[in-house]
VMD Tcl script that builds the backbone (N, CA, C; Angstrom):
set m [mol new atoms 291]
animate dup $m
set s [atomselect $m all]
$s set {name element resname resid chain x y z} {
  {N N UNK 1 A 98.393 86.574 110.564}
  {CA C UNK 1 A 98.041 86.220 109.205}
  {C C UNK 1 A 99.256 85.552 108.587}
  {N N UNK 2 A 99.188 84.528 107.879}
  {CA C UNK 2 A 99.910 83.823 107.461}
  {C C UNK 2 A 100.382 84.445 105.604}
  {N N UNK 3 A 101.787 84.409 105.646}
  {CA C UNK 3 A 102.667 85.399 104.524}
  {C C UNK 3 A 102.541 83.940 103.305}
  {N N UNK 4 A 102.440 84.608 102.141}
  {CA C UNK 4 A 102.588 83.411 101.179}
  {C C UNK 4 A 103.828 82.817 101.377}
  {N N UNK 5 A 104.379 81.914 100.798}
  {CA C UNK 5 A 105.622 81.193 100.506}
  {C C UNK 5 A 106.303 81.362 99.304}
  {N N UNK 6 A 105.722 82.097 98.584}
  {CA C UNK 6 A 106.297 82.125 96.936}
  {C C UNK 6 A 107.249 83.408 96.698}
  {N N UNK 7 A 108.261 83.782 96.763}
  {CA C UNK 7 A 109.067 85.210 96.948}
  {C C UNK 7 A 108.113 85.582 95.256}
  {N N UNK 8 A 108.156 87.354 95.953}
  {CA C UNK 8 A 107.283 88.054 95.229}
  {C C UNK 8 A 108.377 88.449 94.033}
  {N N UNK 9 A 109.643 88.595 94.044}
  {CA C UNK 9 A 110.562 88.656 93.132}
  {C C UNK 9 A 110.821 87.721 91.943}
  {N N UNK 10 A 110.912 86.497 92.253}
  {CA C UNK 10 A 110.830 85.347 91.669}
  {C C UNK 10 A 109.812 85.372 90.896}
  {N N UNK 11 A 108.469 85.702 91.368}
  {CA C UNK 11 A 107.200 85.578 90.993}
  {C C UNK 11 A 107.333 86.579 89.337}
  {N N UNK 12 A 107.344 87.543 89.789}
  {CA C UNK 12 A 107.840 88.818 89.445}
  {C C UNK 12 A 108.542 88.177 88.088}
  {N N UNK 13 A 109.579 87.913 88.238}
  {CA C UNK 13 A 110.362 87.353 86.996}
  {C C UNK 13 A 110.181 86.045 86.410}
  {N N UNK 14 A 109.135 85.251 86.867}
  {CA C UNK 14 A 108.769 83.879 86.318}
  {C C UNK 14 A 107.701 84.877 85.331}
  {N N UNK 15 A 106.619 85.475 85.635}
  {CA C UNK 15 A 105.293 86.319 84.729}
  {C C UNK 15 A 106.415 86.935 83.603}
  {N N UNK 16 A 107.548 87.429 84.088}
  {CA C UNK 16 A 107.957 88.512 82.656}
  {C C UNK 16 A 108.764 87.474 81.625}
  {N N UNK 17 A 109.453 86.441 82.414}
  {CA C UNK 17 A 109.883 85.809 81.169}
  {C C UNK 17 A 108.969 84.404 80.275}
  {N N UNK 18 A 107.548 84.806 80.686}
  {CA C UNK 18 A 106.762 83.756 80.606}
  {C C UNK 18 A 106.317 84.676 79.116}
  {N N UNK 19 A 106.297 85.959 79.049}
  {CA C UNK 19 A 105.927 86.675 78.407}
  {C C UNK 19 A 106.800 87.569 77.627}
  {N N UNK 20 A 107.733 87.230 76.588}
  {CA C UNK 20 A 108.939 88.102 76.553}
  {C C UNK 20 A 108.403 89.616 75.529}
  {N N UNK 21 A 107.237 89.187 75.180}
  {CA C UNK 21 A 106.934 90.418 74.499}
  {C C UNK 21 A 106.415 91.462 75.079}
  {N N UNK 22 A 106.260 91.033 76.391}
  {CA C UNK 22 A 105.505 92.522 77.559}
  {C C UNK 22 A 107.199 93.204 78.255}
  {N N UNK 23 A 108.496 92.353 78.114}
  {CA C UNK 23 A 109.184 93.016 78.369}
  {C C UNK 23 A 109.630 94.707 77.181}
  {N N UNK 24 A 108.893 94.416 75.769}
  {CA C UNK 24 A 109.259 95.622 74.927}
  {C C UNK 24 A 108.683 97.008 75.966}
  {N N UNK 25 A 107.849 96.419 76.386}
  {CA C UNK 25 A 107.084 98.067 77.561}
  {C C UNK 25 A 108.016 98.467 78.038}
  {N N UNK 26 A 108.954 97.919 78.290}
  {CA C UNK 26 A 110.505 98.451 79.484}
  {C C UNK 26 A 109.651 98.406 80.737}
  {N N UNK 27 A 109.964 99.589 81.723}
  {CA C UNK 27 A 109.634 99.683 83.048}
  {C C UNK 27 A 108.006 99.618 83.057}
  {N N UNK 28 A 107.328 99.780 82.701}
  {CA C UNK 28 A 105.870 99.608 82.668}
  {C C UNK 28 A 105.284 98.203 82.706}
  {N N UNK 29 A 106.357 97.675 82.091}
  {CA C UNK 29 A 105.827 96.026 82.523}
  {C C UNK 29 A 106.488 94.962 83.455}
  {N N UNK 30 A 107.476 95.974 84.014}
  {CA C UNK 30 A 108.209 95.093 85.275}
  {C C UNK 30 A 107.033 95.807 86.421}
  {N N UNK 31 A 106.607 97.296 86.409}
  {CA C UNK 31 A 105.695 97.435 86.932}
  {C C UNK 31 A 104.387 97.108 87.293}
  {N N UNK 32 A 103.613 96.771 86.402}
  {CA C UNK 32 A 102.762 95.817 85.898}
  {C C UNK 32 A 103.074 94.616 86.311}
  {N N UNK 33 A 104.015 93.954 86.346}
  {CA C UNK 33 A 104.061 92.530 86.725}
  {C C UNK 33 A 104.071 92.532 88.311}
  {N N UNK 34 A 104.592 93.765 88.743}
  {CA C UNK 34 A 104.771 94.496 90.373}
  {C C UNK 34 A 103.247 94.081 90.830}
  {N N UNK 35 A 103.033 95.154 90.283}
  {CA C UNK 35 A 101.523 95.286 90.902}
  {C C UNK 35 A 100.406 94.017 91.023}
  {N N UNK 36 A 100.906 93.433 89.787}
  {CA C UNK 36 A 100.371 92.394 89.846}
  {C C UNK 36 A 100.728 90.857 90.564}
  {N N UNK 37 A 101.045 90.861 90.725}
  {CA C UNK 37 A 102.206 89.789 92.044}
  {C C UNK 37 A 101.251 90.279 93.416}
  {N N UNK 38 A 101.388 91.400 93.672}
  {CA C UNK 38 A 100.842 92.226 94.958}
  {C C UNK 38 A 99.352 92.027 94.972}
  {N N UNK 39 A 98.545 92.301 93.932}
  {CA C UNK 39 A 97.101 92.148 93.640}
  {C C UNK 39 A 96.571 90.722 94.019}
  {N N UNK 40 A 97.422 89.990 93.286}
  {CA C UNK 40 A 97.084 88.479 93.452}
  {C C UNK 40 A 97.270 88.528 95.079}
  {N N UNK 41 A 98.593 88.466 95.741}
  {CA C UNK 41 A 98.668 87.619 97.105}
  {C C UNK 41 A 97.487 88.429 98.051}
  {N N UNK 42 A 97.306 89.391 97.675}
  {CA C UNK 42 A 96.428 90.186 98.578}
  {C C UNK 42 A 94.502 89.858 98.464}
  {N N UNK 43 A 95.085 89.414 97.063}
  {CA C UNK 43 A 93.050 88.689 96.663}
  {C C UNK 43 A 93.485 87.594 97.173}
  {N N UNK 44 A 94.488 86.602 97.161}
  {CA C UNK 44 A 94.097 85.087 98.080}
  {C C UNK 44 A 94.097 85.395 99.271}
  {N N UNK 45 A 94.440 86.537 100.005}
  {CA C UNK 45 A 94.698 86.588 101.378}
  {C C UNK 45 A 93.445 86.982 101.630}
  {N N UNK 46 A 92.367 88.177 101.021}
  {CA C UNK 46 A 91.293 88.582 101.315}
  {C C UNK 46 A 90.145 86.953 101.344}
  {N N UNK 47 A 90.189 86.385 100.268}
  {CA C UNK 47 A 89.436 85.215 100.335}
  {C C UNK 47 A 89.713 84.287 101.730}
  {N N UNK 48 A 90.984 84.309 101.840}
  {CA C UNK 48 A 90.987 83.273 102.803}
  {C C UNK 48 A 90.554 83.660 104.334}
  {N N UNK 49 A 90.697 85.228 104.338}
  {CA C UNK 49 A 89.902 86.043 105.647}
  {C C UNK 49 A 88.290 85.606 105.451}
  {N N UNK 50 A 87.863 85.804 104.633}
  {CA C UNK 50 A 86.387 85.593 104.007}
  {C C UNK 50 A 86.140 83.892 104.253}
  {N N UNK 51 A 87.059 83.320 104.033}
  {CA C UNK 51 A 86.377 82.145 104.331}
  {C C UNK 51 A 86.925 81.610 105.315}
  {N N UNK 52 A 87.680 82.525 106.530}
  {CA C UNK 52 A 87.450 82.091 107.560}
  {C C UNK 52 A 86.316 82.537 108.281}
  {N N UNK 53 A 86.044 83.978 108.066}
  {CA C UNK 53 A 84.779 84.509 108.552}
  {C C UNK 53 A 83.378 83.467 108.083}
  {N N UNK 54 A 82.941 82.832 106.945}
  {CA C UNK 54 A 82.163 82.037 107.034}
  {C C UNK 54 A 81.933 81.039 107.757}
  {N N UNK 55 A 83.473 80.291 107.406}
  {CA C UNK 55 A 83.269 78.900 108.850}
  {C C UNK 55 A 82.581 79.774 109.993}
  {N N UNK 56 A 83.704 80.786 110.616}
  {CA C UNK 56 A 83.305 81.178 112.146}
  {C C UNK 56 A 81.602 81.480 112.384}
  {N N UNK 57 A 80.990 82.169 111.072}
  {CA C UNK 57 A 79.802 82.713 111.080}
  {C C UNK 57 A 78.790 80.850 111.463}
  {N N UNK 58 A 79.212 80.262 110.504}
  {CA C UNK 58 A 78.676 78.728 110.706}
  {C C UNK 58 A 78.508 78.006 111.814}
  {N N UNK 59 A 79.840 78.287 112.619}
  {CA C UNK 59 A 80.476 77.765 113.646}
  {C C UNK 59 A 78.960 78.371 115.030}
  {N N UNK 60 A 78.952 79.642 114.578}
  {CA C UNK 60 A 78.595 80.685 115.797}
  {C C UNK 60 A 77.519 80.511 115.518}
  {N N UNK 61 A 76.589 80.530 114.335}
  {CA C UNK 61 A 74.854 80.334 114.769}
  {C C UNK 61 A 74.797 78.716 114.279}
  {N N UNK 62 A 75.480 78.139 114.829}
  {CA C UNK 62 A 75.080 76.668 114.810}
  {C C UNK 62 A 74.445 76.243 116.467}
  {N N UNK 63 A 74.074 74.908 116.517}
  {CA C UNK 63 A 73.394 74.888 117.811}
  {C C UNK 63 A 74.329 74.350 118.952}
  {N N UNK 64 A 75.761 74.344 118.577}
  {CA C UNK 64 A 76.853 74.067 119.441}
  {C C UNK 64 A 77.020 75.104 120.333}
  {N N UNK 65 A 77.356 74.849 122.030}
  {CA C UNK 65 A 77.743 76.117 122.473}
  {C C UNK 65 A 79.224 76.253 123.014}
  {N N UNK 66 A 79.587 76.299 121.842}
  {CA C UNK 66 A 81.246 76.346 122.625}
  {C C UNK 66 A 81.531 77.951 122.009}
  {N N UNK 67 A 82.501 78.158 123.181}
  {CA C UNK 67 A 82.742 79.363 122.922}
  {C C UNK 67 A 83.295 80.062 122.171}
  {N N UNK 68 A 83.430 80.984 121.219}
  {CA C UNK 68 A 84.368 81.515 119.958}
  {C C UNK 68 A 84.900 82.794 120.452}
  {N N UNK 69 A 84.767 83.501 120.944}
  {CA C UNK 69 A 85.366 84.688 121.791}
  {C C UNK 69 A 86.507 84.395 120.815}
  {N N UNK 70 A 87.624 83.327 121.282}
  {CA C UNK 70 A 89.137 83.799 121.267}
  {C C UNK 70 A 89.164 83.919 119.282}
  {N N UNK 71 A 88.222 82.656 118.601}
  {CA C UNK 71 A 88.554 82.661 117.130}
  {C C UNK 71 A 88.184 84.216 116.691}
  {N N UNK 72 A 86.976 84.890 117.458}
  {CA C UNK 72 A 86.282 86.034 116.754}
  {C C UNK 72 A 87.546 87.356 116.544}
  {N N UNK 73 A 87.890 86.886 117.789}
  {CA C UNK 73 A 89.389 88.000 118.296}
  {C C UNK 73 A 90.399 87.827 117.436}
  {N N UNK 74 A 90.980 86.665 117.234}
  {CA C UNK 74 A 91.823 86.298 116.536}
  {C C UNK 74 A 91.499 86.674 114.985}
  {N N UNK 75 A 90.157 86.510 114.131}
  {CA C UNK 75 A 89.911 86.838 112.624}
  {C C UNK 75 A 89.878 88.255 112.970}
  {N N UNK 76 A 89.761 88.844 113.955}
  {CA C UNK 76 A 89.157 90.558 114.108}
  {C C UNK 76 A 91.188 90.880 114.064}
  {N N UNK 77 A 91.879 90.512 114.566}
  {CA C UNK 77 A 93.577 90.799 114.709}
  {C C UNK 77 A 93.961 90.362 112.737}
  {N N UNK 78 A 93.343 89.507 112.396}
  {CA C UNK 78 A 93.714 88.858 111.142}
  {C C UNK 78 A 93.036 90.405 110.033}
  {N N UNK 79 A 91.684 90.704 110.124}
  {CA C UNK 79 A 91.458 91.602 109.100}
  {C C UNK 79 A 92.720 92.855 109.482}
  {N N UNK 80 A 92.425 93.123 111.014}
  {CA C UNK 80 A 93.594 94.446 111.192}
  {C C UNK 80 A 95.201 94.703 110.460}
  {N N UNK 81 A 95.502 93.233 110.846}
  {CA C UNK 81 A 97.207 93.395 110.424}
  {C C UNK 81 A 96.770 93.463 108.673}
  {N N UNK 82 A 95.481 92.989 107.523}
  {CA C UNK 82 A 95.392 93.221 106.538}
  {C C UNK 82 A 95.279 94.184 106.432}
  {N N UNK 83 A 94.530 95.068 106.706}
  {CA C UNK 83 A 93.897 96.418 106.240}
  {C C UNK 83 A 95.194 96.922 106.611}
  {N N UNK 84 A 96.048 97.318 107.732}
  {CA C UNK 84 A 97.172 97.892 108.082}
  {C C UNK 84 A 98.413 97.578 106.845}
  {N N UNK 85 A 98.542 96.293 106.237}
  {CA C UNK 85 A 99.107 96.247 105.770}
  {C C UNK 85 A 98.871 96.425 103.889}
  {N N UNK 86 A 97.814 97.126 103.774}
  {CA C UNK 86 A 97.454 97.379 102.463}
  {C C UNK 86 A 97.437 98.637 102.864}
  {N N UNK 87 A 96.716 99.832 103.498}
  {CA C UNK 87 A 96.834 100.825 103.593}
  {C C UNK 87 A 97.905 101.662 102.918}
  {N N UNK 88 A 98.953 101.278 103.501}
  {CA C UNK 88 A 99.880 102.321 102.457}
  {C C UNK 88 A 99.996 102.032 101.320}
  {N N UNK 89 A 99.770 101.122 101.300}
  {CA C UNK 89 A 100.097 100.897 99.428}
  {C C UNK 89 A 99.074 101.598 98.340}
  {N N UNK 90 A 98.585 102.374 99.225}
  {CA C UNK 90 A 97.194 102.978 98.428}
  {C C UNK 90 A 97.886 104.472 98.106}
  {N N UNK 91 A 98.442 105.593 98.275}
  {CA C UNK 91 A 99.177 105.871 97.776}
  {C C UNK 91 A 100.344 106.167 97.054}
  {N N UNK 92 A 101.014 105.042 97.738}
  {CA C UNK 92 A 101.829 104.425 96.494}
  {C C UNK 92 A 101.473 104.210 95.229}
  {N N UNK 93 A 100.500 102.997 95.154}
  {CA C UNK 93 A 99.932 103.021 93.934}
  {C C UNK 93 A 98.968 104.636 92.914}
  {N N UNK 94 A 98.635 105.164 94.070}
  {CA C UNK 94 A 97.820 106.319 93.199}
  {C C UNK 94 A 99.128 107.424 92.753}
  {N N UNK 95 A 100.495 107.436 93.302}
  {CA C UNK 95 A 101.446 108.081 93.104}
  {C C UNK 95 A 101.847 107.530 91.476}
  {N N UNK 96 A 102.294 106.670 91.339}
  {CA C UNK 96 A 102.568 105.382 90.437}
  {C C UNK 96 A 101.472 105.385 89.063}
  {N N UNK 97 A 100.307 106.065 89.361}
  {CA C UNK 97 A 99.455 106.077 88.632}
  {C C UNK 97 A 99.504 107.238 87.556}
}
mol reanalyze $m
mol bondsrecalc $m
mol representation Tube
mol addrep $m
């Protein structure tokens, strides 16, 4: 799976000084801007799994017969390393909560 390009830190501090009045929250809104940095790359990453799974779905009941084995394998390795890599963050965040 392919990692964004945008450092999540940067990101992080472009949202808080875009907004100088969410810095009065103190830590709640560097948090907030946390979480939210994380939310986002993880919803473009889910879409872009999703719309690879459509092509492939397109690809596979179309009347072409070439073989997809290796793409099916490859999006099936692509959801894994996602789900693996959101997993923990699920108590983290409910800790945080």
């Amino acid at each position: 799976m392919s990692h964004g390009t945008i450092d999540p830190c940067t990101e992080v501090a472009r949202r808080l000084d875009a907004d100088p009045d969410m810095l009065s929250h103190g830590t709640r809104a560097v948090l907030h801007a946390v979480l939210d940095v994380a939310v986002d790359a993880y919803s473009d990453a889910a879409r872009r799994v999703r719309a690879t799974l459509n092509r492939l779905e397109d690809e596979v009941f179309s009347s072409s017969r070439v073989d997809h084995t290796e793409s099916v394998y490859s999006l099936k390795r692509e959801v894994r390393e996602f789900r693996d890599a959101v997993q923990p963050l699920v108590p983290v965040v409910q800790g945080l909560l």
